[in-house]
N, CA, C and O atoms as CSV, one atom per row, in Angstrom:
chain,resi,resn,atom,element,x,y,z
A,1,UNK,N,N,0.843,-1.173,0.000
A,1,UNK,CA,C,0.000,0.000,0.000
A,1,UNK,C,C,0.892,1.241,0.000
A,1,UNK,O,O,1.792,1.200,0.839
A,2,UNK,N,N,0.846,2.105,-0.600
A,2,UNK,CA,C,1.644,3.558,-0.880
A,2,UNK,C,C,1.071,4.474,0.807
A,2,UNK,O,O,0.062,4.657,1.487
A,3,UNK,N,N,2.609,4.818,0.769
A,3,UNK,CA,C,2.122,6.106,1.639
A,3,UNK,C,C,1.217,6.843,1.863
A,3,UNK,O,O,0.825,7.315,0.796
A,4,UNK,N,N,0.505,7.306,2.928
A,4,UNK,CA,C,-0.852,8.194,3.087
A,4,UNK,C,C,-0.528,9.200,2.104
A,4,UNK,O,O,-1.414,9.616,1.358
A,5,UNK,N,N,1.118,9.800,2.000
A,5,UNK,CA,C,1.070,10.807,1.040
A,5,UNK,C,C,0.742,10.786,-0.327
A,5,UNK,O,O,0.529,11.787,-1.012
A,6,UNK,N,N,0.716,9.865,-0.624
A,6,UNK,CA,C,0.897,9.609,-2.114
A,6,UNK,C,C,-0.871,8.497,-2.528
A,6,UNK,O,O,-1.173,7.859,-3.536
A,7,UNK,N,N,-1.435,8.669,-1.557
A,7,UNK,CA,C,-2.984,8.162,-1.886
A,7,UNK,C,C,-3.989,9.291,-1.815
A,7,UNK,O,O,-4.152,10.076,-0.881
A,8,UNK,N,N,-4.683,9.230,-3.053
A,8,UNK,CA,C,-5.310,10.836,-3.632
A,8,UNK,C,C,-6.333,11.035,-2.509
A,8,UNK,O,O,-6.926,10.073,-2.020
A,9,UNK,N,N,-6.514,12.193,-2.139
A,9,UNK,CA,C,-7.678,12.619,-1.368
A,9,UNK,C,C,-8.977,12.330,-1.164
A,9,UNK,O,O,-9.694,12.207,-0.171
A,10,UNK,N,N,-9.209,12.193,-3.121
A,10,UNK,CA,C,-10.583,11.716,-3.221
A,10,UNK,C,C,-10.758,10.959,-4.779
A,10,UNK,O,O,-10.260,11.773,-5.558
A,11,UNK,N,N,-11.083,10.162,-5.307
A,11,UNK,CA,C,-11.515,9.585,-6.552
A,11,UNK,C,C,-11.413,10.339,-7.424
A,11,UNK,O,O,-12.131,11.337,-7.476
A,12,UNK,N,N,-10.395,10.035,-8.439
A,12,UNK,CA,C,-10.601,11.061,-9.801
A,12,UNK,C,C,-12.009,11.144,-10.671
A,12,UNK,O,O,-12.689,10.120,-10.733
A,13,UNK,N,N,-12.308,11.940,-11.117
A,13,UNK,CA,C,-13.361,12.291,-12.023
A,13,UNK,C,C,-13.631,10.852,-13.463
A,13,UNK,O,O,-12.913,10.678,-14.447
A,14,UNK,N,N,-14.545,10.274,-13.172
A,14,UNK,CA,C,-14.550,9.470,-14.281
A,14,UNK,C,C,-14.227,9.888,-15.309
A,14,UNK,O,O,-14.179,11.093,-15.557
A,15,UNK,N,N,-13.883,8.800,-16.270
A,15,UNK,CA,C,-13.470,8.528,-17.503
A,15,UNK,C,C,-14.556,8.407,-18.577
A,15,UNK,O,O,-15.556,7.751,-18.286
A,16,UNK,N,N,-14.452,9.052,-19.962
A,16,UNK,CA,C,-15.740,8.602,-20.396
A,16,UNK,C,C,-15.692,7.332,-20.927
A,16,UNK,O,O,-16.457,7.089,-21.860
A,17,UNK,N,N,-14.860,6.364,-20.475
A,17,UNK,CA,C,-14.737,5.052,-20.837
A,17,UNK,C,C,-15.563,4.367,-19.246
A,17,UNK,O,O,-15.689,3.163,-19.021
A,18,UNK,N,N,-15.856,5.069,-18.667
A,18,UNK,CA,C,-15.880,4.066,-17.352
A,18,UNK,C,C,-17.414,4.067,-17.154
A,18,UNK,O,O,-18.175,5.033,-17.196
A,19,UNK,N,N,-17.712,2.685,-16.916
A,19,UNK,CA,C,-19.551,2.530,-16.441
A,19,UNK,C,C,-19.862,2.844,-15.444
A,19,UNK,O,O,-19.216,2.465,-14.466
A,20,UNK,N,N,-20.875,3.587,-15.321
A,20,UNK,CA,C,-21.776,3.640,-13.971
A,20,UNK,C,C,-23.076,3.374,-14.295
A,20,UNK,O,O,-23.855,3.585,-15.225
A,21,UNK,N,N,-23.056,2.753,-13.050
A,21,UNK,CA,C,-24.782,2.153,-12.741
A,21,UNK,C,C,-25.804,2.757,-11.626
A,21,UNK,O,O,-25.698,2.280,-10.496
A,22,UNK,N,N,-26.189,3.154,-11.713
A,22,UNK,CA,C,-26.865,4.294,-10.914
A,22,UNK,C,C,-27.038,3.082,-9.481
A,22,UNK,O,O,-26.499,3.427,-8.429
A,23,UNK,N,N,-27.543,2.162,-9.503
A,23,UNK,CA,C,-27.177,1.577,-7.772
A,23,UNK,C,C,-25.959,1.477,-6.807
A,23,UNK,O,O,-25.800,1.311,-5.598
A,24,UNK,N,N,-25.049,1.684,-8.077
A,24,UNK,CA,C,-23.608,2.182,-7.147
A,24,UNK,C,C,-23.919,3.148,-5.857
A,24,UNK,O,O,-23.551,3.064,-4.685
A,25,UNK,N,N,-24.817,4.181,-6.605
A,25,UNK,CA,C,-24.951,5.020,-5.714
A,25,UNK,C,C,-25.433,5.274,-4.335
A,25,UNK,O,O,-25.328,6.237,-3.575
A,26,UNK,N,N,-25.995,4.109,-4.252
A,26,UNK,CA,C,-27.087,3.710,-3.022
A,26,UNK,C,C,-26.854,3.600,-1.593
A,26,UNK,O,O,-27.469,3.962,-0.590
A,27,UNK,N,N,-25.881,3.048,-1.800
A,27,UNK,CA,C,-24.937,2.749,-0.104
A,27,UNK,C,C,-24.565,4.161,0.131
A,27,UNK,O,O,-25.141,4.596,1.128
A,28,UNK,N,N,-23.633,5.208,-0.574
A,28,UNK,CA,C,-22.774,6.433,-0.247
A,28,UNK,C,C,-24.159,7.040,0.090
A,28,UNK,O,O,-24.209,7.260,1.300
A,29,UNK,N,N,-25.400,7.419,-0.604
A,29,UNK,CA,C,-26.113,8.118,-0.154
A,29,UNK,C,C,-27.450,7.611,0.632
A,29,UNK,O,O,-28.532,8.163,0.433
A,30,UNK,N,N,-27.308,6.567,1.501
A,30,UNK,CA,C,-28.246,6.146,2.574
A,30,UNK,C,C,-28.599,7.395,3.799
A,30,UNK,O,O,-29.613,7.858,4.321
A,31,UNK,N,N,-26.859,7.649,3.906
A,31,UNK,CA,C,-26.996,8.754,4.723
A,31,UNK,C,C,-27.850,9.978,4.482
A,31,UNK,O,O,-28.746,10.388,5.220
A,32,UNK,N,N,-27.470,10.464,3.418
A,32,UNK,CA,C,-28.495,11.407,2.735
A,32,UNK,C,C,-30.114,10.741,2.974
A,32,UNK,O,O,-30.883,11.110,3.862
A,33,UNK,N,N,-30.311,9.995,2.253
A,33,UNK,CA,C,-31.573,9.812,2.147
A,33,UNK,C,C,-32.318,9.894,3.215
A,33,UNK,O,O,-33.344,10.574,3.194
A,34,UNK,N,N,-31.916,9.207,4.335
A,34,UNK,CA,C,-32.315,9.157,5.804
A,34,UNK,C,C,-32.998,10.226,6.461
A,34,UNK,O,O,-33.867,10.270,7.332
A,35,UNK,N,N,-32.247,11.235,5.679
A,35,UNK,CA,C,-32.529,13.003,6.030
A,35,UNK,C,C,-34.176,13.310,6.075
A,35,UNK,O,O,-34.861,13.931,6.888
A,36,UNK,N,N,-34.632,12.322,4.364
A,36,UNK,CA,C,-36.166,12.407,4.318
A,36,UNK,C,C,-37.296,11.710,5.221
A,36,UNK,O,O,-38.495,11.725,4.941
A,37,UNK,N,N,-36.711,11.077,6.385
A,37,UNK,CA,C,-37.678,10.549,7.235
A,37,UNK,C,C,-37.769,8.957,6.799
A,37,UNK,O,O,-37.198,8.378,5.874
A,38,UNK,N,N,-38.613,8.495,7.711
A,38,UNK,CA,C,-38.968,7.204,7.020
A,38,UNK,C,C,-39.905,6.882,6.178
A,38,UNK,O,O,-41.134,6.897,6.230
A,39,UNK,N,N,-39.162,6.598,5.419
A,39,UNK,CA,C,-39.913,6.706,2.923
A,39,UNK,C,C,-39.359,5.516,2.607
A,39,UNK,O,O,-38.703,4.653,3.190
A,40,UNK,N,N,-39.825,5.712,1.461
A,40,UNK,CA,C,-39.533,4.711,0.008
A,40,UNK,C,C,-39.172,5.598,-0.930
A,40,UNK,O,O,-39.971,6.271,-1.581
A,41,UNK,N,N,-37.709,5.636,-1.052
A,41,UNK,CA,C,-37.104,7.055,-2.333
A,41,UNK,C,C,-36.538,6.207,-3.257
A,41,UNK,O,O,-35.778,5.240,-3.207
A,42,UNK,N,N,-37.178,6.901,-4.217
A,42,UNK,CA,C,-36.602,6.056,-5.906
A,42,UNK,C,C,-35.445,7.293,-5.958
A,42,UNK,O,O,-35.411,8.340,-5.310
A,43,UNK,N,N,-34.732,6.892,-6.736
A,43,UNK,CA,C,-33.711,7.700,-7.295
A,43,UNK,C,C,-33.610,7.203,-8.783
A,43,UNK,O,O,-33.575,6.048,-9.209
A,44,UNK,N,N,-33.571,8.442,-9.473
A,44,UNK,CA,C,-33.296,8.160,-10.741
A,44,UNK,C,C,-32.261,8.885,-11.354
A,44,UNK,O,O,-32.352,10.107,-11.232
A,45,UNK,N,N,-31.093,8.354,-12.119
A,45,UNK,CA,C,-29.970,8.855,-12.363
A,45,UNK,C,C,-30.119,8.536,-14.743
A,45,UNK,O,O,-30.871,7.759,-15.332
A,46,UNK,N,N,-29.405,9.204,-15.157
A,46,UNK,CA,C,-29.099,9.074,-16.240
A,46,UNK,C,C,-28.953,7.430,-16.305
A,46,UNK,O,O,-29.722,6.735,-16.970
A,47,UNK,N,N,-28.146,7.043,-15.729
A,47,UNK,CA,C,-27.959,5.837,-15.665
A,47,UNK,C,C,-28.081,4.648,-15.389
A,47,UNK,O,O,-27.423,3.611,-15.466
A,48,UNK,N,N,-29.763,5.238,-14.804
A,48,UNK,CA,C,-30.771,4.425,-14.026
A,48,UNK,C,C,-31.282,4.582,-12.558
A,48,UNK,O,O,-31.040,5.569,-11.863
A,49,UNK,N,N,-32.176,3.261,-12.073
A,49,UNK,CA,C,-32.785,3.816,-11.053
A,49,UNK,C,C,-32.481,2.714,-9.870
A,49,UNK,O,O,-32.352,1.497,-10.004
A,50,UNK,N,N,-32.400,3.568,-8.570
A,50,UNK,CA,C,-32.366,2.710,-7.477
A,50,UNK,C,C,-33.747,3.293,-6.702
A,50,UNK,O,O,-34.604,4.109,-7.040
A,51,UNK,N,N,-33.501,2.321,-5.275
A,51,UNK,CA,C,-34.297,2.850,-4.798
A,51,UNK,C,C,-34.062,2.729,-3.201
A,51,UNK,O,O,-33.173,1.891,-3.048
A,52,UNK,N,N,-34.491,3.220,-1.960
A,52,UNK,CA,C,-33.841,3.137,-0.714
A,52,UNK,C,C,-35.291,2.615,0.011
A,52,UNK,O,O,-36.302,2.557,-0.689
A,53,UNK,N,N,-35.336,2.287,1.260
A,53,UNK,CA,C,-36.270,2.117,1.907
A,53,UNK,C,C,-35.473,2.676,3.831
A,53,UNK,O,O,-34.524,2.353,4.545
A,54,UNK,N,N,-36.412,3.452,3.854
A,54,UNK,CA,C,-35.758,3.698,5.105
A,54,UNK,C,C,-36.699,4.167,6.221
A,54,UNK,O,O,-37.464,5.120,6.068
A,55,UNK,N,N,-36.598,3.377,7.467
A,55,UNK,CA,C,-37.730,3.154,8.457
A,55,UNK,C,C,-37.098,3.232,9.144
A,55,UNK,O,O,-35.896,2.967,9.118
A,56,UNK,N,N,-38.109,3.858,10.459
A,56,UNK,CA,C,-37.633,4.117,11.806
A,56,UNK,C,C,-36.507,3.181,12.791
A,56,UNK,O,O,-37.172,2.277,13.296
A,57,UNK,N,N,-35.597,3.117,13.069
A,57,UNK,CA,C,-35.400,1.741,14.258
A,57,UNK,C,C,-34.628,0.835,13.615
A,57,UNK,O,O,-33.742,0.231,14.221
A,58,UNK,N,N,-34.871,0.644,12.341
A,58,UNK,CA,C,-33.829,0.033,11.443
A,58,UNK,C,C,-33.218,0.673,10.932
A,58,UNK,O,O,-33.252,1.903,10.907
A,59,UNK,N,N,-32.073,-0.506,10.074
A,59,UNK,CA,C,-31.013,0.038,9.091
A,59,UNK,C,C,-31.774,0.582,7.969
A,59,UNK,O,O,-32.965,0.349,8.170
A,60,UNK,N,N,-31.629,1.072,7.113
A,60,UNK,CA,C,-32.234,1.837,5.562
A,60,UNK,C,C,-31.469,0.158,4.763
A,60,UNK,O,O,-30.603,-0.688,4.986
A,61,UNK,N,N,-32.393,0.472,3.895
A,61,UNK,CA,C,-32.370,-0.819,2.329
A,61,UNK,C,C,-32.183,-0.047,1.348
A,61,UNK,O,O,-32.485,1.141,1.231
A,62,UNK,N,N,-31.465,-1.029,0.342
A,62,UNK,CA,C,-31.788,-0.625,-0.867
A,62,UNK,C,C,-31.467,-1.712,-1.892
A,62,UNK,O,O,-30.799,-2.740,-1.781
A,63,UNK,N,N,-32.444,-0.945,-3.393
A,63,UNK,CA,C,-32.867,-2.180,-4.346
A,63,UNK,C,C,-32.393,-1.740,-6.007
A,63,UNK,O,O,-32.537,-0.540,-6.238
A,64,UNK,N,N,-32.038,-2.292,-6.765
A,64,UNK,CA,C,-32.196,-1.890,-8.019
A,64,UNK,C,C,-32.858,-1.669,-8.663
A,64,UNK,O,O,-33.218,-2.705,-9.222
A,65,UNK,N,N,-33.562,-0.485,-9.175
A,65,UNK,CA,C,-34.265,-0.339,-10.096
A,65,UNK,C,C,-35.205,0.221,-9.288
A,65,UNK,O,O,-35.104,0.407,-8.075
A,66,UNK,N,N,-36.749,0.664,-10.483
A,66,UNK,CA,C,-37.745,1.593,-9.312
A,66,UNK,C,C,-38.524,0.612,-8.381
A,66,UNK,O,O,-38.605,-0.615,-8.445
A,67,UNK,N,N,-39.306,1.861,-7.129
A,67,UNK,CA,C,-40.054,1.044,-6.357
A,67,UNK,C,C,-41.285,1.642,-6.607
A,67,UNK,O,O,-41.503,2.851,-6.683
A,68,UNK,N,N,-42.135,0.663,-6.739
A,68,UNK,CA,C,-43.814,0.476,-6.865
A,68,UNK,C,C,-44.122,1.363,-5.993
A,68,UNK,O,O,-44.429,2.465,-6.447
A,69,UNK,N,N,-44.139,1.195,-4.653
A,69,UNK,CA,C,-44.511,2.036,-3.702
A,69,UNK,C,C,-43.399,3.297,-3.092
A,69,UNK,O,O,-43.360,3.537,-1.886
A,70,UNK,N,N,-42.576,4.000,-4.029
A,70,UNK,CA,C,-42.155,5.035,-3.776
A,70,UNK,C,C,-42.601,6.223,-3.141
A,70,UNK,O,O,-42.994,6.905,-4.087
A,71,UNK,N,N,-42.714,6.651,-2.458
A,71,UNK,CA,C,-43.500,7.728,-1.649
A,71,UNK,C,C,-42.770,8.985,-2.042
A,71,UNK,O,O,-43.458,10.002,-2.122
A,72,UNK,N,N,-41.228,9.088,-2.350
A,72,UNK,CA,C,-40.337,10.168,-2.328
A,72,UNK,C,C,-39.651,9.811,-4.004
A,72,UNK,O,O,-39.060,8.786,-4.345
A,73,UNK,N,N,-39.969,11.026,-4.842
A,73,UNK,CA,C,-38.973,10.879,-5.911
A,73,UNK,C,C,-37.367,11.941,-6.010
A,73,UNK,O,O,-37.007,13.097,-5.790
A,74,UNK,N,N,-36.821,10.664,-6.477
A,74,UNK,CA,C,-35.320,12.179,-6.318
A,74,UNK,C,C,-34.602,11.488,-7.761
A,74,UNK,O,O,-34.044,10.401,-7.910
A,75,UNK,N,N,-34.936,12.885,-8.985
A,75,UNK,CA,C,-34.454,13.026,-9.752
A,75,UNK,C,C,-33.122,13.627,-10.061
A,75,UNK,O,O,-33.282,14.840,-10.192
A,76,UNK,N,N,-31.454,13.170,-10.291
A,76,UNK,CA,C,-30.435,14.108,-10.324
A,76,UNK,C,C,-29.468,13.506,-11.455
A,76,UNK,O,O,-29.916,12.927,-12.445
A,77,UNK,N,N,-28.537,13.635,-11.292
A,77,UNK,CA,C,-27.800,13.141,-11.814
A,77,UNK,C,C,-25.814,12.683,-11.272
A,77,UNK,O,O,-25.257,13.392,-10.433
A,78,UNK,N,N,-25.190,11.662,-11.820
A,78,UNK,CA,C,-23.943,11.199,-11.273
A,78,UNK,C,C,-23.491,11.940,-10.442
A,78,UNK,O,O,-23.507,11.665,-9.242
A,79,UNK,N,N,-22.796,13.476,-11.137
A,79,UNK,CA,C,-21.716,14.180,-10.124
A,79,UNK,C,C,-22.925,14.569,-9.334
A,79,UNK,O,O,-22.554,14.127,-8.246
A,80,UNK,N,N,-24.101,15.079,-9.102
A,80,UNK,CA,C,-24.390,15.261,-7.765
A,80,UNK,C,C,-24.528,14.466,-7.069
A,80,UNK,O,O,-24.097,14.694,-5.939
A,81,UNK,N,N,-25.044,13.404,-7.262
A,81,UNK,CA,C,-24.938,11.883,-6.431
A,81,UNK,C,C,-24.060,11.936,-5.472
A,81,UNK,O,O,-24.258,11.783,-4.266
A,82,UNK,N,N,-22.380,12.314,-6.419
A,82,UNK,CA,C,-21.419,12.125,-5.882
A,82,UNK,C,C,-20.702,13.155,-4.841
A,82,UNK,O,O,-19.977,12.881,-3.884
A,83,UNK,N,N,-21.099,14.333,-5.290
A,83,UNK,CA,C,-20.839,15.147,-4.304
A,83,UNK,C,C,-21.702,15.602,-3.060
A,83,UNK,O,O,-21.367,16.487,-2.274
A,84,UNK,N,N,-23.269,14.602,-2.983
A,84,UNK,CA,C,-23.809,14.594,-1.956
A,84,UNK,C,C,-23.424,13.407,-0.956
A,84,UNK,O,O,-23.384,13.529,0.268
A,85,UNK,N,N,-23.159,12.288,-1.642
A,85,UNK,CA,C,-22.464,11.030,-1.214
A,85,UNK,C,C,-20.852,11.215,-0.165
A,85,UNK,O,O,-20.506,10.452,0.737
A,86,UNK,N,N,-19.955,12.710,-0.755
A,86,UNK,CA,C,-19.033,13.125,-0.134
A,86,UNK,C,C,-19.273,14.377,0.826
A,86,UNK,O,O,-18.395,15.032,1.387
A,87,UNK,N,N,-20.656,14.567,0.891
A,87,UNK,CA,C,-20.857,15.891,1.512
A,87,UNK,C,C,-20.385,17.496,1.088
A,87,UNK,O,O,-20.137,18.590,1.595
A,88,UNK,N,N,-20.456,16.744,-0.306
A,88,UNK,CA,C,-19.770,18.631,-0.467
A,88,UNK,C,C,-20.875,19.564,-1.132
A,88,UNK,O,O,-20.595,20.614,-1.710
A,89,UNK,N,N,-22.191,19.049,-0.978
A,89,UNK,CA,C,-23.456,19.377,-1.235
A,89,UNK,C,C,-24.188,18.663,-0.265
A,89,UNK,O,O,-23.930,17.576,0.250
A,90,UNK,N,N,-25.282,19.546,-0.063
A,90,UNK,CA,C,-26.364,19.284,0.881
A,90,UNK,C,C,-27.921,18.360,-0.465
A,90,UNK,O,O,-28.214,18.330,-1.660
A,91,UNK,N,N,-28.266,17.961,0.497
A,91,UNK,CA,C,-29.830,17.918,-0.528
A,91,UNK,C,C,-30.926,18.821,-0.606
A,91,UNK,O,O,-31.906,18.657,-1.332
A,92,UNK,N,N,-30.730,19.795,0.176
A,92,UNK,CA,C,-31.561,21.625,-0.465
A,92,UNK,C,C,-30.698,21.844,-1.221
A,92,UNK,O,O,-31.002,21.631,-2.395
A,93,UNK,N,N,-29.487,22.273,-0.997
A,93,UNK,CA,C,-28.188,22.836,-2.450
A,93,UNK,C,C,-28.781,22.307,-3.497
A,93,UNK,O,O,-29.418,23.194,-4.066
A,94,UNK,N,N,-28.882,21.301,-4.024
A,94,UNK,CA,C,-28.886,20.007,-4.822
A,94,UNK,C,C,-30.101,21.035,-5.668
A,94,UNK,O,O,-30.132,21.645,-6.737
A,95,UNK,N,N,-30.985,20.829,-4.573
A,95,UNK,CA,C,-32.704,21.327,-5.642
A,95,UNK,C,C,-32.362,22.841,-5.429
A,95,UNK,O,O,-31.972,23.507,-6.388
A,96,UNK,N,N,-32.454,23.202,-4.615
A,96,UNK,CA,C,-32.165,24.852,-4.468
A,96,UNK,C,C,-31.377,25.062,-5.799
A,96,UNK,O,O,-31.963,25.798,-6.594
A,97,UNK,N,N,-29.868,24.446,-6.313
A,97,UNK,CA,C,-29.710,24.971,-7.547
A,97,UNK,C,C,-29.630,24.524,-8.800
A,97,UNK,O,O,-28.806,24.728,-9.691
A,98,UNK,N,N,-31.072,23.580,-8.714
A,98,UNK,CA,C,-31.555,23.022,-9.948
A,98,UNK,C,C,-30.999,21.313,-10.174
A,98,UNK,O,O,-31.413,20.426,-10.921
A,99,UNK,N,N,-29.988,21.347,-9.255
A,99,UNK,CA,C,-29.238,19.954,-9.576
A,99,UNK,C,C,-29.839,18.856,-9.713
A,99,UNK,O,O,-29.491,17.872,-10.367
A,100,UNK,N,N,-31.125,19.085,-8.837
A,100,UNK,CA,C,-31.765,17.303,-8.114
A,100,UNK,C,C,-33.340,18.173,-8.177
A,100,UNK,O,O,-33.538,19.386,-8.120
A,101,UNK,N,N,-34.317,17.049,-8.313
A,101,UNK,CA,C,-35.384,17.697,-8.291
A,101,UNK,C,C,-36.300,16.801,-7.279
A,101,UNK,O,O,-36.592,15.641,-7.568
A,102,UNK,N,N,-36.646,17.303,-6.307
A,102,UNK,CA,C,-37.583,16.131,-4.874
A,102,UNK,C,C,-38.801,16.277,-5.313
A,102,UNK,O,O,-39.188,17.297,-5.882
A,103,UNK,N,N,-39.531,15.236,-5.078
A,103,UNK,CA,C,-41.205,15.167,-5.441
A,103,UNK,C,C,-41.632,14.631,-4.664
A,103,UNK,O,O,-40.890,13.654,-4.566
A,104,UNK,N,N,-42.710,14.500,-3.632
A,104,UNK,CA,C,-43.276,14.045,-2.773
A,104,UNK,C,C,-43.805,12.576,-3.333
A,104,UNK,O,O,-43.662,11.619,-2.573
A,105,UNK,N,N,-44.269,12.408,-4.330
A,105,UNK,CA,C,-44.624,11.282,-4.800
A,105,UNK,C,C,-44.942,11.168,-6.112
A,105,UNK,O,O,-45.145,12.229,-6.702
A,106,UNK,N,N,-45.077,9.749,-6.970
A,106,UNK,CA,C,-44.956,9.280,-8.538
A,106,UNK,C,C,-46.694,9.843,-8.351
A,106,UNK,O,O,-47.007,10.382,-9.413
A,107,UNK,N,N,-47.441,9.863,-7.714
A,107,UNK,CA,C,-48.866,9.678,-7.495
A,107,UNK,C,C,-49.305,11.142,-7.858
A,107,UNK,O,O,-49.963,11.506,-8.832
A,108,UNK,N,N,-48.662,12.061,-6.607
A,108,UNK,CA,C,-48.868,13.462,-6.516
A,108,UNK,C,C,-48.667,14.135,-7.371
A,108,UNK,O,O,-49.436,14.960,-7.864
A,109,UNK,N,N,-47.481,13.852,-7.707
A,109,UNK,CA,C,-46.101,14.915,-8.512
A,109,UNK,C,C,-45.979,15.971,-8.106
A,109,UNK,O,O,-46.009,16.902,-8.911
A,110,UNK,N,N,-45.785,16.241,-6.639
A,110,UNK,CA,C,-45.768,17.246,-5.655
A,110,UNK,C,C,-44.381,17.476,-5.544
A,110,UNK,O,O,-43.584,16.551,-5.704
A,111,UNK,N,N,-44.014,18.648,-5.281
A,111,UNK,CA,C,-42.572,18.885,-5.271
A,111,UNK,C,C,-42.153,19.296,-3.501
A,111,UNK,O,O,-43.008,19.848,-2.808
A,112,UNK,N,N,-41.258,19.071,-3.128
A,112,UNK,CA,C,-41.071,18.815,-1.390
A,112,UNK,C,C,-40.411,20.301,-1.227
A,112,UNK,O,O,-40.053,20.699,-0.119
């Protein structure tokens, strides 16, 4: 393993050779999601859709692809994913400047 000095701070910027799958995203932003209470949040990325489940008392879940009973939609895309996943964005930032768009539900199409 290389020196602490010489191991990068943070993940270089993908490659446009490199895949992403939008459930990658799921684990880094549990934390985030959590923020919305206990829901069912789809996330939908360019690159597809996950989805979280997160309830009181327990750990938060998550699944590939959408959920039927989504209560919370969160439309964004990779780099914000990623820079909410590292905290260098909030999830108001996110919608506040257009990045991510929250909807109360697929049903409503209410915006949070």
């Amino acid at each position: 393993m290389p020196p602490a000095s010489r191991v990068p701070a943070r993940a270089p910027p993908p490659r446009p050779t490199d895949a992403v799958r939008a459930h990658w995203f799921a684990i880094p932003l549990l934390g985030v999601l959590e923020g919305l209470g206990a829901r069912v949040v789809q996330v939908t990325l360019d690159e597809g859709e996950f989805h979280a489940r997160v309830r009181d008392g327990a750990a938060p879940e998550y699944g590939d692809g959408p959920a039927a009973d989504a209560e919370v939609l969160l439309r964004t895309d990779a780099e914000t994913c990623r820079a909410l996943a590292a905290g260098e964005a909030t999830l108001a930032e996110a919608v506040e400047s257009g990045r991510a768009v929250l909807q109360e539900s697929a049903r409503t199409g209410e915006s949070i």
